[in-house]
DOZARO-297821 format. One line per 3 residues: for each residue x, y, z of N, C-alpha, C. Coordinates in Angstrom, 2 decimals. Example, Ala and Ser with C-alpha at 12.3 -4.5 7.8 and 13.67 -1.06 7.14 Angstrom:
13.19,-5.69,7.80,12.30,-4.50,7.80,13.20,-3.30,7.80; 12.85,-2.25,7.08,13.67,-1.06,7.14,12.90,0.03,7.87
This chain:
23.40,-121.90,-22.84,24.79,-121.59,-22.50,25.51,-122.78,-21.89; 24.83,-123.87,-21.34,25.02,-124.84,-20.60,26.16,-125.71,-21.83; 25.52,-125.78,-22.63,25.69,-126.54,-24.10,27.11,-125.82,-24.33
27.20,-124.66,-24.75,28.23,-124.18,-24.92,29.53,-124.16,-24.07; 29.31,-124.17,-22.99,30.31,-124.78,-22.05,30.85,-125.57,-21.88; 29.86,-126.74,-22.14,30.47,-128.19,-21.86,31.26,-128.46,-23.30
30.67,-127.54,-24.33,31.63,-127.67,-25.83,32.94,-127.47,-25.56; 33.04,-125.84,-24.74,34.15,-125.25,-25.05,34.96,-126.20,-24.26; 34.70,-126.43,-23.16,35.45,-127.08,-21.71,36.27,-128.81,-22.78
35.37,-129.16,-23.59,36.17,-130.15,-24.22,36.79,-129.81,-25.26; 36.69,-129.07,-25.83,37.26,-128.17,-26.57,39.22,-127.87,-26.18; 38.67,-127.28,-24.96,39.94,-127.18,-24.07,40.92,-128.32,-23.78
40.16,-129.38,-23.78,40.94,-130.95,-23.32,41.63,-131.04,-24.55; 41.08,-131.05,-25.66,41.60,-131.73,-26.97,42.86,-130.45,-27.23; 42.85,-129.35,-27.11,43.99,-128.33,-27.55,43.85,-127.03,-26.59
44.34,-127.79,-25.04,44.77,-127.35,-24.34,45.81,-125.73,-24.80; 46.18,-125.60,-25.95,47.34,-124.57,-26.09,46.42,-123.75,-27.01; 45.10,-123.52,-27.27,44.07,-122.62,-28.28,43.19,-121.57,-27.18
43.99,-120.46,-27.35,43.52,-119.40,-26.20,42.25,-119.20,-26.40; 41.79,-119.54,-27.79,40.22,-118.87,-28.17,39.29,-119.20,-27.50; 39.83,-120.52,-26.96,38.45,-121.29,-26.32,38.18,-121.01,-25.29
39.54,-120.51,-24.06,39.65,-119.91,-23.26,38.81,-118.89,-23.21; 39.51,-118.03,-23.94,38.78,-116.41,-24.07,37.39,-116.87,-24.18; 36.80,-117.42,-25.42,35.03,-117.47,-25.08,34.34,-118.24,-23.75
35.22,-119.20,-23.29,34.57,-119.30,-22.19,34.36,-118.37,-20.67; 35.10,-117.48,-21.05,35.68,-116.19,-20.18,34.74,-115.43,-20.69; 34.25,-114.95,-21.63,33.03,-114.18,-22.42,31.60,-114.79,-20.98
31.49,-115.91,-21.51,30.00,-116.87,-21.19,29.92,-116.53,-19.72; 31.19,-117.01,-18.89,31.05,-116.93,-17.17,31.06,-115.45,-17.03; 31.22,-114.33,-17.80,30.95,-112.87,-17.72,29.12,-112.90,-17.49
29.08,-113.33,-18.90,27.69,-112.86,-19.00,26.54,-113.76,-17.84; 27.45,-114.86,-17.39,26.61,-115.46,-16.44,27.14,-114.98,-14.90; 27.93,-113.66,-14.90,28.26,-113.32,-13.78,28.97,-114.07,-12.70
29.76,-115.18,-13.45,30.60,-116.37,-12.94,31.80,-115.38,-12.74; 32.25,-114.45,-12.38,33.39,-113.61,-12.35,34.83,-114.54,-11.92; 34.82,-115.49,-11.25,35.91,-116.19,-10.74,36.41,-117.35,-11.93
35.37,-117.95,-12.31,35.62,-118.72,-14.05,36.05,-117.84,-14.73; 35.85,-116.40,-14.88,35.86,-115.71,-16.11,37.04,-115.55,-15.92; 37.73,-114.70,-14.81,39.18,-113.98,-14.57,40.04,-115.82,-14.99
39.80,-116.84,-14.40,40.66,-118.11,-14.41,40.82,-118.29,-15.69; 39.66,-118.29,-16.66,39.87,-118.90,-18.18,40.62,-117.59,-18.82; 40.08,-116.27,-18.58,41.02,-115.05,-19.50,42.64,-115.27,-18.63
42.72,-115.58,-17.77,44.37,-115.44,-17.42,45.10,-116.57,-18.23; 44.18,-117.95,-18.00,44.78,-118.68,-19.34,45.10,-118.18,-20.71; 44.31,-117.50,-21.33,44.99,-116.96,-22.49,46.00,-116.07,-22.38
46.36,-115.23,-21.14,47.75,-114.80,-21.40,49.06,-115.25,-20.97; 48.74,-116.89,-20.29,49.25,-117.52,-19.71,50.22,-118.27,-20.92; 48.86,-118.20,-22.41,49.65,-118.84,-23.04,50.23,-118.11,-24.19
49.65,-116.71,-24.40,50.42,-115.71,-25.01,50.13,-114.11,-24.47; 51.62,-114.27,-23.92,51.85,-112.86,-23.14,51.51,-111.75,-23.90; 51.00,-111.53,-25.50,50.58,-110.34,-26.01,48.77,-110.25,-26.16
48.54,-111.16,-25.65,46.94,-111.16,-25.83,46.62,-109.86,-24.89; 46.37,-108.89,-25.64,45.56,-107.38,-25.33,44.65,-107.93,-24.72; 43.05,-108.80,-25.76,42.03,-108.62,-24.96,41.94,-109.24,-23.93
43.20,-110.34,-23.27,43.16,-111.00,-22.28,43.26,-109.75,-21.52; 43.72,-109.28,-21.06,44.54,-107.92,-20.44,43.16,-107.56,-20.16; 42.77,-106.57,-20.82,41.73,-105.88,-20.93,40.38,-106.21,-20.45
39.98,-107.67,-20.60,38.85,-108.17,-20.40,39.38,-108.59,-18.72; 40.57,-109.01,-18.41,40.79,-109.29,-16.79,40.83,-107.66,-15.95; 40.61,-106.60,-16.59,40.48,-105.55,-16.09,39.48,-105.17,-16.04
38.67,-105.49,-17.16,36.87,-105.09,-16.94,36.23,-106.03,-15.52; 37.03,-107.11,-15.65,36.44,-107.99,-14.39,36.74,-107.28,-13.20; 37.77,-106.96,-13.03,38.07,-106.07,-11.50,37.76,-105.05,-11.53
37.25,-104.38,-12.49,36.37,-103.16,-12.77,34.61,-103.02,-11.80; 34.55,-104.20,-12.51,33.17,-104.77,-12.06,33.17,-105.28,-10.53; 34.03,-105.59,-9.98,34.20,-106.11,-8.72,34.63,-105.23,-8.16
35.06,-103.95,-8.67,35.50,-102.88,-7.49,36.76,-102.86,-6.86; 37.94,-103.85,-7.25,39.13,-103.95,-7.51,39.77,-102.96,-8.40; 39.87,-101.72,-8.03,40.50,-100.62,-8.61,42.26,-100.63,-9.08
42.55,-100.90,-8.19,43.96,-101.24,-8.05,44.60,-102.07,-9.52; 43.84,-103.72,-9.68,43.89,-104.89,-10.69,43.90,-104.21,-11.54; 42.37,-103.71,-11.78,42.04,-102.96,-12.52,42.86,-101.88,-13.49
43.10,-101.27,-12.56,44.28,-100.50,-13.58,45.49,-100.91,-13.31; 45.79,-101.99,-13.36,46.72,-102.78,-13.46,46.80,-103.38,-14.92; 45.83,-104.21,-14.94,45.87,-104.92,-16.29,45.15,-104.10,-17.45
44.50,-102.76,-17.23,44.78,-101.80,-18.41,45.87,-101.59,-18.58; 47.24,-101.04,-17.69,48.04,-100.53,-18.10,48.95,-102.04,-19.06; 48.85,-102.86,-18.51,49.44,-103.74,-19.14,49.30,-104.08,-20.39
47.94,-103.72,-20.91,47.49,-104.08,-21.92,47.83,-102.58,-22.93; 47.78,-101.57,-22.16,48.70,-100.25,-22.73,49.90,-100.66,-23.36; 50.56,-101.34,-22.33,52.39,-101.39,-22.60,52.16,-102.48,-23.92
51.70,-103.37,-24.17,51.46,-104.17,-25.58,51.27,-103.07,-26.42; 50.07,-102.55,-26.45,49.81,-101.57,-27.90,49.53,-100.46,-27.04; 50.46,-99.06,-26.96,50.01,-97.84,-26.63,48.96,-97.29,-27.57
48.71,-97.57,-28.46,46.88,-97.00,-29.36,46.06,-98.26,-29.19; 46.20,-98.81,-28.37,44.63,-99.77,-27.90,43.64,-98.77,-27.07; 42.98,-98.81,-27.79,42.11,-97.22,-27.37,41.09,-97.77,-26.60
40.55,-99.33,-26.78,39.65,-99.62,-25.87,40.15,-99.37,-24.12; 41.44,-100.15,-23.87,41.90,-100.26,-22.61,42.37,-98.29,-22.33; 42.69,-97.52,-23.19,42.87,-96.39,-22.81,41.73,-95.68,-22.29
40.60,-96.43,-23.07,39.27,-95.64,-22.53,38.60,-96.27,-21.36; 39.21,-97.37,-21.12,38.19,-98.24,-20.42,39.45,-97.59,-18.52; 40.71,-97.21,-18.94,41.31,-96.51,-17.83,41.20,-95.38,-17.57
40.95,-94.70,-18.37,40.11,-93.06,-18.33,38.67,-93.33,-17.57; 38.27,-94.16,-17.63,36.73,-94.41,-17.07,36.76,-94.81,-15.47; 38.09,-95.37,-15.26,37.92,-96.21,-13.98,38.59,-94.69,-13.61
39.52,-94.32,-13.73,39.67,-92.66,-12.70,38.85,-91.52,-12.91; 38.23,-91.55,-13.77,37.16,-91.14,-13.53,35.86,-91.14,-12.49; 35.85,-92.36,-12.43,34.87,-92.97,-11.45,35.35,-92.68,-9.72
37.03,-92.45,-9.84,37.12,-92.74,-8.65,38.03,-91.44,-8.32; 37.43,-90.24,-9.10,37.67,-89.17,-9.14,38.46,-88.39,-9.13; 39.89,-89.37,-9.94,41.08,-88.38,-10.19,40.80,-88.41,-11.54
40.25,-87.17,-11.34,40.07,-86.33,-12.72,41.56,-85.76,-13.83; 42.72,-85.76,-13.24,43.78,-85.21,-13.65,44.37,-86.20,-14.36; 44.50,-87.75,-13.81,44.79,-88.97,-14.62,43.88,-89.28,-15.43
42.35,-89.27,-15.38,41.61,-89.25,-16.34,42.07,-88.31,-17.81; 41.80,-87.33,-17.58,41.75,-86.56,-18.21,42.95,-87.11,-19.39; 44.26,-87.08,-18.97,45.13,-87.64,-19.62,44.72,-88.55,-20.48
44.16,-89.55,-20.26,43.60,-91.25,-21.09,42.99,-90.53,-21.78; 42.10,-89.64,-21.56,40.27,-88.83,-22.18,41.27,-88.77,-23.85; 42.35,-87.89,-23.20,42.94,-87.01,-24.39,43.43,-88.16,-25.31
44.31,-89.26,-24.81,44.90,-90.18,-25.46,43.96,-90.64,-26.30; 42.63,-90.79,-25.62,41.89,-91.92,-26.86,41.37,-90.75,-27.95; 41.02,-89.43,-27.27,40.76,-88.51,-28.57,41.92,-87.89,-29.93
43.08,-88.22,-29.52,44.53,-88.23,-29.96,44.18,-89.28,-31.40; 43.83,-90.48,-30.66,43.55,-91.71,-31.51,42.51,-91.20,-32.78; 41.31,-91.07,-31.61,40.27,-91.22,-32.66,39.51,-90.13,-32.48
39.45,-88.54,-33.07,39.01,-87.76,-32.68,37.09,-87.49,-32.49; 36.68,-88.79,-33.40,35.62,-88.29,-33.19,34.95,-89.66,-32.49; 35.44,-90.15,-31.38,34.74,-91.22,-30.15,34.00,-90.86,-29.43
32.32,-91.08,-30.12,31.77,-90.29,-29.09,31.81,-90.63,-27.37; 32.04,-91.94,-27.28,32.08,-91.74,-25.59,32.78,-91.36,-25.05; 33.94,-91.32,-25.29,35.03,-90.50,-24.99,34.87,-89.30,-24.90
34.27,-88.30,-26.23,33.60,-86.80,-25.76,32.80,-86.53,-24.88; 31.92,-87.71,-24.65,30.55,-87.23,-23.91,31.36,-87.57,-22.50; 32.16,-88.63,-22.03,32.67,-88.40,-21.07,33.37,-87.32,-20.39
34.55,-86.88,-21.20,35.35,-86.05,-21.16,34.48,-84.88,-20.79; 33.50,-84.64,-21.83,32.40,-83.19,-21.36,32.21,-83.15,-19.96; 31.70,-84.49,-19.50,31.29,-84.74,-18.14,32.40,-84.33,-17.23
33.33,-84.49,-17.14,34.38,-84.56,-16.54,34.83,-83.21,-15.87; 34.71,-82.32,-17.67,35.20,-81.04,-17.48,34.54,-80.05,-16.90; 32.84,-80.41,-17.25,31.62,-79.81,-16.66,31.87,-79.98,-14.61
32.50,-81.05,-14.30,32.54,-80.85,-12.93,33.54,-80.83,-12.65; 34.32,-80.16,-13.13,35.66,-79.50,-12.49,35.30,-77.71,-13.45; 34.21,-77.79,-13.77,33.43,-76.17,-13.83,34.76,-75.57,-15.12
34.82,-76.48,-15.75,35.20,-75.78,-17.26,34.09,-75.98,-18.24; 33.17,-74.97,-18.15,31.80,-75.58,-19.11,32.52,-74.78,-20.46; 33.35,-74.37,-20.62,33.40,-73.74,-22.15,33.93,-74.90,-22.72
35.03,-75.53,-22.17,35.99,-76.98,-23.15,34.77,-77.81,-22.82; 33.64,-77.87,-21.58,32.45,-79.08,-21.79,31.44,-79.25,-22.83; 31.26,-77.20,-23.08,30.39,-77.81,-24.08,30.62,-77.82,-25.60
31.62,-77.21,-25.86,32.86,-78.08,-27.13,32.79,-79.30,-27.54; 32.88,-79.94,-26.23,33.05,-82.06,-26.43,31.54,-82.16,-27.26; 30.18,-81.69,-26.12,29.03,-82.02,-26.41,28.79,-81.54,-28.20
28.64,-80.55,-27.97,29.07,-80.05,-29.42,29.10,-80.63,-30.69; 30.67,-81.11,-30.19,31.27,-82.11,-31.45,30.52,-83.04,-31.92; 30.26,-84.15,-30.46,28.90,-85.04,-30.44,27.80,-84.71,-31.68
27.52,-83.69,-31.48,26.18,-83.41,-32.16,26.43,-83.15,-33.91; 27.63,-82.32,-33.63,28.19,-82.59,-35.24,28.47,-84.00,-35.91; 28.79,-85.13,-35.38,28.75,-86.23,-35.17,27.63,-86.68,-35.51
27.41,-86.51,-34.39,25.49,-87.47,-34.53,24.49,-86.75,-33.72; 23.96,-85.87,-34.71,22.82,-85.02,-34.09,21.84,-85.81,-33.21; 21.62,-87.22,-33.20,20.18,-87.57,-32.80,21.37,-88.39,-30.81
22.47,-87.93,-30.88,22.79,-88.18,-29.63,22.06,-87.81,-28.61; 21.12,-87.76,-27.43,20.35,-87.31,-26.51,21.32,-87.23,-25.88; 21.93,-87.55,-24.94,23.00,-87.77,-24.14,23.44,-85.94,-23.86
23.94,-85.93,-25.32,24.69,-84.51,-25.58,24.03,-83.24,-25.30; 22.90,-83.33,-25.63,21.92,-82.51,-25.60,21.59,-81.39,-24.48; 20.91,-83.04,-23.49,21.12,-83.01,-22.01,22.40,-82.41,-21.19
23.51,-82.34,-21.67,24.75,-82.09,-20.93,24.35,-81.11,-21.05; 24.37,-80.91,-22.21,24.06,-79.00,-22.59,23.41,-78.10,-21.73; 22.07,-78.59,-21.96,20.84,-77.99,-21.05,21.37,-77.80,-19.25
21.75,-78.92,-18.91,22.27,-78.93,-17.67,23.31,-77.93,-17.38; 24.62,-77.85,-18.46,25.50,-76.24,-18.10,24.84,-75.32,-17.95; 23.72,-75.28,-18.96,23.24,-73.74,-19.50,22.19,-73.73,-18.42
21.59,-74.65,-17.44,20.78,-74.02,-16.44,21.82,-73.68,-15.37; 23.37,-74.41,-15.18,23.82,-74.14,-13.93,24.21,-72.82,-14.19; 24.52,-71.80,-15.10,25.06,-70.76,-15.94,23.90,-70.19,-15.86
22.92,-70.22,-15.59,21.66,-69.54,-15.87,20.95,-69.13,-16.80; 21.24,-69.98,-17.87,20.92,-69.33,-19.15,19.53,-70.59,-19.45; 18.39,-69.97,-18.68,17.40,-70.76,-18.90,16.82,-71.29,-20.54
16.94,-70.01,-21.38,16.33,-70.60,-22.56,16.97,-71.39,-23.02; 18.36,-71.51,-23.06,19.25,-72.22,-24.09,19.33,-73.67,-23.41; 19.03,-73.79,-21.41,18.78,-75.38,-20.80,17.07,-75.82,-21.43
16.36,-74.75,-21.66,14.77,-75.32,-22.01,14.99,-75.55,-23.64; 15.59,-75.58,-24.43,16.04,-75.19,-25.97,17.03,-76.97,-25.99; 17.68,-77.13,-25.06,18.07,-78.85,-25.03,17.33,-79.61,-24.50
16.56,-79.40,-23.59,16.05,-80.37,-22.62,14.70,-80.61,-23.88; 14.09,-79.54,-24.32,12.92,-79.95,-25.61,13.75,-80.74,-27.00; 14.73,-80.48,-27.30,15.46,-81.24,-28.58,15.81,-82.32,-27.96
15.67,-82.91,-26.77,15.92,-84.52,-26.51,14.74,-85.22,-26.42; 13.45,-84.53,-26.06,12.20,-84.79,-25.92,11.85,-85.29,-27.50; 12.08,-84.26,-28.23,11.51,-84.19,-29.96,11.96,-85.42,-30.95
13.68,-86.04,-29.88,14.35,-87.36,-30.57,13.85,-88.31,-29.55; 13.38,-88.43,-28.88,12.86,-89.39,-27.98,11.61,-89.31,-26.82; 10.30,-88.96,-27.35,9.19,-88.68,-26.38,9.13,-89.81,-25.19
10.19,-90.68,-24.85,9.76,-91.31,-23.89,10.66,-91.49,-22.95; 11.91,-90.43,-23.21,13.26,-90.15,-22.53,12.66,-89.45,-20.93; 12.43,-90.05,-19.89,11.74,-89.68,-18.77,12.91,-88.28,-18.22
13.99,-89.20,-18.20,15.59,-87.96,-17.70,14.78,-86.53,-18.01; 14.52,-86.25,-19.86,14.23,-85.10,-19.95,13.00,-84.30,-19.35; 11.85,-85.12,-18.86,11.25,-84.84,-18.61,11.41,-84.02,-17.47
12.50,-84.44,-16.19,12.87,-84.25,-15.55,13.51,-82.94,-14.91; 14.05,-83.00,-16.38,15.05,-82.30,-16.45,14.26,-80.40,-17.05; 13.37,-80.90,-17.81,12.41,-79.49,-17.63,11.65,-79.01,-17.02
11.33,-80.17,-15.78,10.17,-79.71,-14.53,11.07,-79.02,-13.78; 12.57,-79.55,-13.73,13.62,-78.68,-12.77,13.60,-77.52,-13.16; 13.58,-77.10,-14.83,14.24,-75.72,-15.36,12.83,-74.96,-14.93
11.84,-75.57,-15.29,10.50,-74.78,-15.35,10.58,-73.73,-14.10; 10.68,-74.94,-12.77,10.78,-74.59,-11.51,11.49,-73.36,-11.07; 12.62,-73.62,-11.08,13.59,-72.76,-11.00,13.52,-71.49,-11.76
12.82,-71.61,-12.51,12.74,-69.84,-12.94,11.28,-69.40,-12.91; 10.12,-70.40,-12.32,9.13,-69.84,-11.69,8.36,-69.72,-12.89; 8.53,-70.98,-14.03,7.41,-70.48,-14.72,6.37,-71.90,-14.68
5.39,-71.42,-13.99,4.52,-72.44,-13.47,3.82,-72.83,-14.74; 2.96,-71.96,-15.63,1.74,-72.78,-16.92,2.93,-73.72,-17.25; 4.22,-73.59,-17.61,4.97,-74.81,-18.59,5.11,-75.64,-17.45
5.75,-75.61,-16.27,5.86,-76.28,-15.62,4.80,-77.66,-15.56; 3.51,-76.84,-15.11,2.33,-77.53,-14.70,1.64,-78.76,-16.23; 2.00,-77.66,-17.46,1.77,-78.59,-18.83,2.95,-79.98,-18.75
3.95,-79.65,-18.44,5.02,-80.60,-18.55,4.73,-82.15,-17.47; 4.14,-81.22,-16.29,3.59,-82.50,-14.95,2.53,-82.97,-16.21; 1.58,-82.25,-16.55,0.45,-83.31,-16.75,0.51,-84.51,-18.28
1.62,-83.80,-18.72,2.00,-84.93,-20.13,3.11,-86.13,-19.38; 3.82,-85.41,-17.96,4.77,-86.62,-17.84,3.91,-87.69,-17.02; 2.60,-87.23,-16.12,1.63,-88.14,-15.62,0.89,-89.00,-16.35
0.53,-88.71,-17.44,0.02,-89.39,-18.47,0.98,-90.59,-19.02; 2.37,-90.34,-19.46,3.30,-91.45,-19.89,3.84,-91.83,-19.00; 4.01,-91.35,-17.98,4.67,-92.23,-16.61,4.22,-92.35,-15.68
3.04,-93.00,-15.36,1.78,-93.12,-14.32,2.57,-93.24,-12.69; 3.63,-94.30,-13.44,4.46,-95.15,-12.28,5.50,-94.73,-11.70; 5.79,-93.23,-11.89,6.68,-92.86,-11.69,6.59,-91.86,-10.51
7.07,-92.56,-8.96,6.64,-92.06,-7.84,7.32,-90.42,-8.00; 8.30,-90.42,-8.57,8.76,-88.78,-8.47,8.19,-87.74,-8.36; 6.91,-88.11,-10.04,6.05,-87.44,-10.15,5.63,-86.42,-8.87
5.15,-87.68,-7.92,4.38,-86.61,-6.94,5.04,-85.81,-6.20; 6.34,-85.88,-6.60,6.98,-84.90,-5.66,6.90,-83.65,-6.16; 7.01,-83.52,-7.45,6.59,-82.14,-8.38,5.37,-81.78,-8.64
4.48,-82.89,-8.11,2.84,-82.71,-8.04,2.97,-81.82,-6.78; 3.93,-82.17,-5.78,3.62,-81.49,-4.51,4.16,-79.94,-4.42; 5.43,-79.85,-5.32,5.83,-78.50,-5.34,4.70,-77.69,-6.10
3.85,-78.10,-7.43,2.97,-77.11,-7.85,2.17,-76.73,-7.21; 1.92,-77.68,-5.99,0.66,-77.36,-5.23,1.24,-75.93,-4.09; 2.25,-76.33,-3.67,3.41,-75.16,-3.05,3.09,-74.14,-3.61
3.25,-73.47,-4.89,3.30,-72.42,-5.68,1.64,-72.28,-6.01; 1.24,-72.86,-5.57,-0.43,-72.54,-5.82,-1.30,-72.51,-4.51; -0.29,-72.04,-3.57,-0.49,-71.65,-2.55,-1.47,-72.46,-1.81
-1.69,-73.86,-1.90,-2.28,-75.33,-1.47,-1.18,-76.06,-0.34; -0.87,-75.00,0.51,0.11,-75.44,1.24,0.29,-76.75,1.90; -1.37,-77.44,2.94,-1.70,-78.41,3.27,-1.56,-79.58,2.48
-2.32,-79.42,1.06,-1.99,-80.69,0.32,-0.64,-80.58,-0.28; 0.05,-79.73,-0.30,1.59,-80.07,-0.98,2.49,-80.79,0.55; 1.68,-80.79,1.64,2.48,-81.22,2.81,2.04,-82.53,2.90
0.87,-82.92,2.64,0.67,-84.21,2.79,1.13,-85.07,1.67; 1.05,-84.59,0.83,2.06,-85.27,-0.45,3.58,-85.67,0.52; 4.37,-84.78,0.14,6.07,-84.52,0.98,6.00,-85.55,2.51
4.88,-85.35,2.73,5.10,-86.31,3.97,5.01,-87.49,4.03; 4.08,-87.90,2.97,3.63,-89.47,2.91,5.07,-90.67,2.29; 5.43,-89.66,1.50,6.37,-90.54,0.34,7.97,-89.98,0.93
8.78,-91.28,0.65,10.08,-90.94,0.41,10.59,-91.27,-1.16; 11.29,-90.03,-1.43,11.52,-89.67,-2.54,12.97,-90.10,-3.04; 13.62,-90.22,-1.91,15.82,-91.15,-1.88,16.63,-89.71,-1.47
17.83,-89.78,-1.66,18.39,-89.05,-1.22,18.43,-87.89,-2.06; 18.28,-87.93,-3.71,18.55,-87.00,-4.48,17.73,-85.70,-4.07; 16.50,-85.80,-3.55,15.63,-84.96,-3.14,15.14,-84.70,-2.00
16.33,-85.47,-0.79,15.92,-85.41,0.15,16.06,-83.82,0.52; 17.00,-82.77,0.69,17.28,-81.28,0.86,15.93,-80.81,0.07; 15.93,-80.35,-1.05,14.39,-80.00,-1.63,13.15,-80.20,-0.87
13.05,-81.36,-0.64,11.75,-82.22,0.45,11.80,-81.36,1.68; 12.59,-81.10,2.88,12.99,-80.84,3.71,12.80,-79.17,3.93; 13.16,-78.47,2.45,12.92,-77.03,1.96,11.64,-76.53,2.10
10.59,-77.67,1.25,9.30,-76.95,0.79,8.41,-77.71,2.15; 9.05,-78.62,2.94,8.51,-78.21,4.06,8.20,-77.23,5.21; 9.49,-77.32,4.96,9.87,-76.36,6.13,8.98,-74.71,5.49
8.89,-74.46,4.44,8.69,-73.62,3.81,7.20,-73.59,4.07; 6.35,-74.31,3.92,4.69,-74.96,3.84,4.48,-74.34,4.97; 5.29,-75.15,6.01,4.92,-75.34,7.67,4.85,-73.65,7.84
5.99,-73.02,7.41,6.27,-71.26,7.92,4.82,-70.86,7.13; 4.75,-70.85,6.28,3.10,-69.80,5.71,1.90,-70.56,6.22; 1.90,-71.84,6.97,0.78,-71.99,7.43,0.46,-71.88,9.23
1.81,-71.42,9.15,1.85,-70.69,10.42,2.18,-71.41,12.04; 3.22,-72.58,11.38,3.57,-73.75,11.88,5.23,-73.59,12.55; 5.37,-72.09,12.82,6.73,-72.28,13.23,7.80,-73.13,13.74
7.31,-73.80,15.02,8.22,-75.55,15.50,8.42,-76.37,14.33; 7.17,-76.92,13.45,7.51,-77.55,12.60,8.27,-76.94,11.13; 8.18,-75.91,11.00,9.13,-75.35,9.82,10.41,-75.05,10.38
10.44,-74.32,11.87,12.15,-74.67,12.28,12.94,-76.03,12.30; 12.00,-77.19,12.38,12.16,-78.39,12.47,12.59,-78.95,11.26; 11.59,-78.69,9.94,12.65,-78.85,8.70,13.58,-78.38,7.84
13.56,-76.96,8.14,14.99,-76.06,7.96,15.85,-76.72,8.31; 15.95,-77.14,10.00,17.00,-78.01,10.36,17.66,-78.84,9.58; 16.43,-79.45,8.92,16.78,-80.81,8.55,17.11,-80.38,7.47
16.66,-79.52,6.76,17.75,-79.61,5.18,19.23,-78.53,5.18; 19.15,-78.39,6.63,20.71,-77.66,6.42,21.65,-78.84,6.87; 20.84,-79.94,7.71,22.14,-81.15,8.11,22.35,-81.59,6.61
């Protein structure tokens, strides 16, 4: 890349007024995480033509990346006002309010780029997302849906699915996606995941327990594991060793409430009252 730089950079001397060279050197300091080269050389190209979209666009992915929200959708919209069907910058501004959870301005862009191009899948699979947590799962799982009419071997879609249909309670139809992402990809860990949860939750331990011992086998390394090693032991009434599991390891925040549960839970049937009032506590803070 070194090589290429010092090309483009003379490149630049000889025809100072050729945005291209600009723009790729704005590409290179991206990918080398030079963010301050990158934004300097892409502003040159619109410095030297005020309709350059991907200048626009690419100085918005940069403040995207830097957490400059504001820029950010700044120089999407700018790059809007050039071409209102530039669907990249429409999607790439649907994404940033998204992220920062005005779902109502999102939503708007979601529609614009599906207006464009009705069958984008990221745009659906986003949009699903979107709608799924503002608890419209009927228009969420529509988007997913489409996806699949699209391109059946999407995993992505699948998964959304399974995930409504367990928050809905409709266990077979979350165990019925979470296995059709497994069947396009045996090494998709998410799903794996994602059926030790369903198993759990409706208390059916033989699948559960088959599902731990195929995901131990392909994912040796995967400290989670033992955290669902520790809940079977819970349900198999191995109260002690499901506590020394839960106690040894931290698992992050996603599981910290759960952790805190089947303690507190352990501690009460083994007849540990202080210490099970002690982690009740802790998973109601």
């Amino acid at each position: 890349m070194i090589e290429q730089i010092k090309k483009l950079e003379k490149l630049t001397k000889l025809d100072p007024n050729n945005l291209i060279n600009y723009f790729n050197l704005g590409n290179i300091y991206i990918k080398l995480k030079k963010y301050n080269l990158s934004l300097l050389n892409f502003q040159k190209t619109i410095n030297i033509d005020k309709n350059f979209i991907q200048g626009y666009n690419n100085i918005a992915n940069i403040y995207k990346e830097l957490k400059n929200t504001k820029e950010s959708i700044n120089f999407f919209k700018q790059a809007i006002k050039i071409n209102p069907n530039y669907i990249n910058a429409i999607y790439n501004l649907a994404i940033v309010y998204f992220e920062i959870g005005q779902y109502k301005e999102s939503s708007v862009f979601f529609k614009k780029v599906l207006k464009i191009d009705p069958n984008y899948i990221p745009a659906l699979n986003n949009f699903g997302i979107l709608l799924k947590n503002i608890n419209k799962y009927d228009e969420a799982l529509k988007c997913f849906e489409k996806i699949i009419n699209i391109d059946n071997s999407f995993l992505r879609a699948y998964n959304n699915i399974g995930t409504i249909a367990l928050e809905l309670g409709d266990i077979k139809k979350a165990i019925e996606n979470y296995k059709k992402t497994l069947s396009l990809n045996p090494e998709n860990f998410i799903s794996y995941k994602n059926l030790l949860a369903t198993y759990e939750n409706s208390n059916q331990i033989e699948s559960y327990e088959k599902i731990l011992k195929l995901s131990k086998k392909k994912f040796p390394n995967e400290k989670i594991l033992k955290f669902y090693s520790s809940i079977l032991l819970f349900r198999k009434k191995k109260y002690k060793e499901s506590i020394r599991i839960l106690e040894k390891y931290n698992f992050g925040d996603e599981f910290e409430i759960k952790k805190n549960f089947f303690l507190a839970k352990a501690y009460d049937f083994i007849n540990k009252e202080d210490l099970a009032f002690k982690f009740f506590n802790n998973a109601n803070e």
